[in-house]
C-alpha positions in Angstrom: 192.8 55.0 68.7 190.1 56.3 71.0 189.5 57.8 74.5 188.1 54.7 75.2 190.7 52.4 74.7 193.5 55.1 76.3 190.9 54.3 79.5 191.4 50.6 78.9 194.9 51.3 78.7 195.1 53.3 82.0 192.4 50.4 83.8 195.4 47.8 82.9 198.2 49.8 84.1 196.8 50.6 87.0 195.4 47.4 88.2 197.9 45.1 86.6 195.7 42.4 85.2 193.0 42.2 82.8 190.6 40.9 84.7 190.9 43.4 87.4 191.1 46.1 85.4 187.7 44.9 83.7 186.1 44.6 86.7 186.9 48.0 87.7 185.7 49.0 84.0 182.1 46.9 84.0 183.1 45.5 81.1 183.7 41.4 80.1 187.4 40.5 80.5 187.6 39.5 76.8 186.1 42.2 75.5 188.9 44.4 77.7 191.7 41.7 76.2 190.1 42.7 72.2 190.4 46.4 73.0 194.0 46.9 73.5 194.7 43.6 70.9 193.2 46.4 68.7 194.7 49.2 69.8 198.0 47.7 69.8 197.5 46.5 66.2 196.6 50.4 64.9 199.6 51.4 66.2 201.7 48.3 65.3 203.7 48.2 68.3 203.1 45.8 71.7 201.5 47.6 74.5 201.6 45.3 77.0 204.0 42.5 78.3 201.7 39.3 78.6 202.4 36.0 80.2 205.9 35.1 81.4 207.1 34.0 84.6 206.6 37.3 86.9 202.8 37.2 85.8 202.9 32.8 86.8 203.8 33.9 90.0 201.2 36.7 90.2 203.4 39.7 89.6 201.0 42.5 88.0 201.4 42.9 84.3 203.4 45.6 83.4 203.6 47.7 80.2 206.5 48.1 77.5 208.3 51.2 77.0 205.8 52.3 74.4 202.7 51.4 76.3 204.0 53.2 79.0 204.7 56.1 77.2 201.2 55.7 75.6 200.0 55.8 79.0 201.2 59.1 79.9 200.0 60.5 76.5 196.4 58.8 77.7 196.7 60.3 81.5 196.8 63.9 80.1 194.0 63.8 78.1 192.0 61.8 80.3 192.5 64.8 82.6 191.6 67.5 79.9 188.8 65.6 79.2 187.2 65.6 82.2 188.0 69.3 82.9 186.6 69.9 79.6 182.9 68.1 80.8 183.4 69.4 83.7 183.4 73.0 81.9 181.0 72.4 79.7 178.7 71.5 82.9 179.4 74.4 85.4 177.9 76.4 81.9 175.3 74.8 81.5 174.6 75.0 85.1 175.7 78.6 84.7 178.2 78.1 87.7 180.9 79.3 85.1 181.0 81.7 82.0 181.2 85.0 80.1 178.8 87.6 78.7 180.9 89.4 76.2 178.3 92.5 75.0 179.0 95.3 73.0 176.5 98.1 73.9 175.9 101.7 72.6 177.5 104.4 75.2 174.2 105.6 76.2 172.4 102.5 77.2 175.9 101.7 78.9 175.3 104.4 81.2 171.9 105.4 81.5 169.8 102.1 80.9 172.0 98.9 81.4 173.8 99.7 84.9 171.2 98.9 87.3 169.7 95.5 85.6 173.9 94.7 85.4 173.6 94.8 89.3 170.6 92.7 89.1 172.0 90.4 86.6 175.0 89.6 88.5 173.4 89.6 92.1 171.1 86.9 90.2 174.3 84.8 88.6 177.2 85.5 90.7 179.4 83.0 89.2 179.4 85.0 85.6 181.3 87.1 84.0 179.9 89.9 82.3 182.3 91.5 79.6 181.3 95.0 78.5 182.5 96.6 75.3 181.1 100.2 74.9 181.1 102.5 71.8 178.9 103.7 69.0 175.9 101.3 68.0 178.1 101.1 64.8 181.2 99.8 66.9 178.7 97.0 68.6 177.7 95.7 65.0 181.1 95.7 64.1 182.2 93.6 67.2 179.5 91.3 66.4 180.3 90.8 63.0 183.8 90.1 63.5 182.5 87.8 66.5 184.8 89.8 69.0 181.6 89.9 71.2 178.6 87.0 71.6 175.8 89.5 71.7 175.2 93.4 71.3 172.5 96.2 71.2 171.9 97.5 67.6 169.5 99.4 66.0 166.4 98.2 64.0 168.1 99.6 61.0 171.4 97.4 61.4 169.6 93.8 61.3 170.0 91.5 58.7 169.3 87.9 58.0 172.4 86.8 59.6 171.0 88.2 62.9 168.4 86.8 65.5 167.9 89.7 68.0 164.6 90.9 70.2 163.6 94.1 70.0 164.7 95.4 73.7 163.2 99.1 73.6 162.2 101.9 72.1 163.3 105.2 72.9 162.4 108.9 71.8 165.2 111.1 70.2 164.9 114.4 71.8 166.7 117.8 71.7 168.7 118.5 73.9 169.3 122.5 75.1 170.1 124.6 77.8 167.2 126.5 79.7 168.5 129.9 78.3 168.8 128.6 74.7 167.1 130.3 72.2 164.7 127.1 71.2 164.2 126.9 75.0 160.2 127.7 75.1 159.6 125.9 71.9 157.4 122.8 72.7 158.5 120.7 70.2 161.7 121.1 67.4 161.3 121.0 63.8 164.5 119.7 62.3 165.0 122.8 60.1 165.2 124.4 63.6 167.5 122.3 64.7 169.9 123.0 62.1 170.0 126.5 62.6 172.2 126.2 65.5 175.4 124.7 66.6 176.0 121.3 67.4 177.6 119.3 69.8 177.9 115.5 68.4 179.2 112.2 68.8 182.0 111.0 67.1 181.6 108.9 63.9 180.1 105.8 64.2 177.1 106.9 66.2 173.9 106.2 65.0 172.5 109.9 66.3 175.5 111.2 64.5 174.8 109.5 61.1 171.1 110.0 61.7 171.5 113.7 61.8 173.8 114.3 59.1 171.6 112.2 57.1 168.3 114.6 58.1 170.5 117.4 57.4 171.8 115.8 54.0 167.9 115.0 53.0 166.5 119.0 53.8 169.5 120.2 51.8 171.1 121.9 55.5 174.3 121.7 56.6 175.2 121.0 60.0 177.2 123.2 62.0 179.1 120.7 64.5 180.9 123.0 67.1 182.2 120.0 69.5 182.8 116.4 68.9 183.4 114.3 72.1 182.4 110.6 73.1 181.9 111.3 76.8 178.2 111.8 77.8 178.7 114.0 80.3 180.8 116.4 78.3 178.4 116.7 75.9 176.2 117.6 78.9 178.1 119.8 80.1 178.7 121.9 77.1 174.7 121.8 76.5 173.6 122.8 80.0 176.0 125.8 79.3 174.2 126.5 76.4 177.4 126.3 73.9 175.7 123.8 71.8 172.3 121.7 71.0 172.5 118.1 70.5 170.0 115.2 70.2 169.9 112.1 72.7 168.2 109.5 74.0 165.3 110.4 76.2 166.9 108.6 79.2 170.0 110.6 79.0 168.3 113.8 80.1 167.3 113.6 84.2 166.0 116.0 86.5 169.2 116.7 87.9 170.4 118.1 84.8 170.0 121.8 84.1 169.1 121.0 80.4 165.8 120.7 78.5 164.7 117.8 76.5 162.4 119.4 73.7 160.4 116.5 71.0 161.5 116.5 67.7 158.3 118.1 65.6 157.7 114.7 64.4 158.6 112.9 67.2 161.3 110.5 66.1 161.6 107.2 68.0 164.4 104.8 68.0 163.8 100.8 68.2 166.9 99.1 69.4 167.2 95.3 69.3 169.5 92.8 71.2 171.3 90.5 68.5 173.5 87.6 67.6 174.7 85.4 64.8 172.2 83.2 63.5 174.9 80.7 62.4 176.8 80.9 65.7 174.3 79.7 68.5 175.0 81.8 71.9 176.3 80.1 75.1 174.0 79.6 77.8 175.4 82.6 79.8 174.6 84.5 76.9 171.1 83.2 77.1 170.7 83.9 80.4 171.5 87.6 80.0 169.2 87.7 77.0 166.4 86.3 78.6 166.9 88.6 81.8 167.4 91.8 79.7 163.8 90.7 78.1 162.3 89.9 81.4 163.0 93.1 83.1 162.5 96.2 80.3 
């Protein structure tokens, strides 16, 4: 049993012969007649009631009790059919869909917000689905598929990723204007470690990057605060409770904190990235391409 022959099946009930019903199908009469001959013998029950005196006197053909209960089987999934190609369509038209991206917190808030706009004012009919954490918690969501694409470091691809490489961004140190460090031009990371920190949560990448420096040089680091929210963090650094290292972007003119080099400069690539083995939707595509097209 096919989806064609639960059409043939649906043709016949509906126009109540076989040679109307192929007409309204394009197809040859016989070749209608061979279709549900078949389909009857797969199932080994009759489908239709066929000659007889109602049909003499030009009475429609009508259907047994198991072709019409076939036939209400066939009208649902006729129906899901074409709402399924007709899915499958507005997608690839982009007239329907989801974005489902998992993104580090700071890109979330300082770099992705504005091209968002312009994403969506460019593709009203999609849905963009943000999922914002650590760029540890983005590669997790991707491996686990609980997001289509994410924003990861250089350092978390692997062969089962294809990603662009979206931007590169310097780590700086961030400190308030009466901090200690505060006329230094650039910061060495022995400097760094000499006073307290305020830091990401684990699974951070600045978090695991740092206590890795500090790890290598034999230091410990002295982490004062722990918070998640941005502008906590910036709060307790403008007030000069704590040092921490960011993303460039993070740090604005409005804020009352310095953004000092690290002494070497340390620069961070990060790439946008899906499964190789799982090819993205064309929403997904979109975003990528858009993401690439306006840096």
């Amino acid at each position: 049993m096919d989806i064609r022959q639960l059409k043939h099946l649906d043709a016949l009930a509906k126009n109540g012969s076989f040679t109307k019903a192929a007409e309204s199908l394009n197809m040859a009469q016989p070749a209608l007649s061979q279709s549900i001959k078949r389909l009857e013998l797969s199932l080994g029950v009759t489908l239709v009631n066929r000659g007889g005196t109602a049909n003499k006197r030009g009475k429609k053909l009508s259907l047994t009790a198991e072709g019409a209960a076939l036939h209400q089987h066939a009208l649902l999934i006729i129906k899901q059919l074409k709402q399924a190609e007709a899915h499958i369509k507005s997608m690839a038209n982009l007239t329907k869909g989801e974005v489902r991206i998992g993104v580090p917190g700071m890109l979330g808030s300082f770099y992705l917000p504005s091209r968002l706009m312009a994403f969506r004012h460019q593709y009203p009919d999609l849905k963009l689905s943000l999922f914002e954490g650590g760029t540890r918690d983005s590669l997790k969501m991707l491996s686990r598929e609980e997001v289509d694409i994410a924003i990861i470091t250089a350092q978390d691809l692997s062969p089962e990723f294809e990603s662009h490489l979206l931007l590169t961004e310097q780590m700086v140190v961030a400190l308030g204007t009466e901090h200690p460090l505060a006329d230094e031009t650039a910061i060495s990371l022995e400097q760094f470690f000499e006073h307290e920190l305020v830091m990401f949560k684990p699974g951070y990448f600045h978090r695991e990057w740092m206590l890795s420096q500090a790890k290598t040089l034999g230091l410990n680091a002295n982490i004062a605060f722990e918070t998640n929210l941005i502008n906590l963090i910036k709060q307790v650094v403008s007030q000069g409770f704590a040092i921490t290292s960011v993303l460039e972007m993070v740090i604005s003119e409005r804020d009352d904190i310095l953004a000092k080099p690290f002494n070497p400069e340390v620069y961070l690539d990060l790439h946008i990235a899906w499964k190789r083995d799982r090819p993205i939707s064309q929403a997904d595509r979109a975003f990528v391409d858009f993401l690439m097209q306006n840096r």
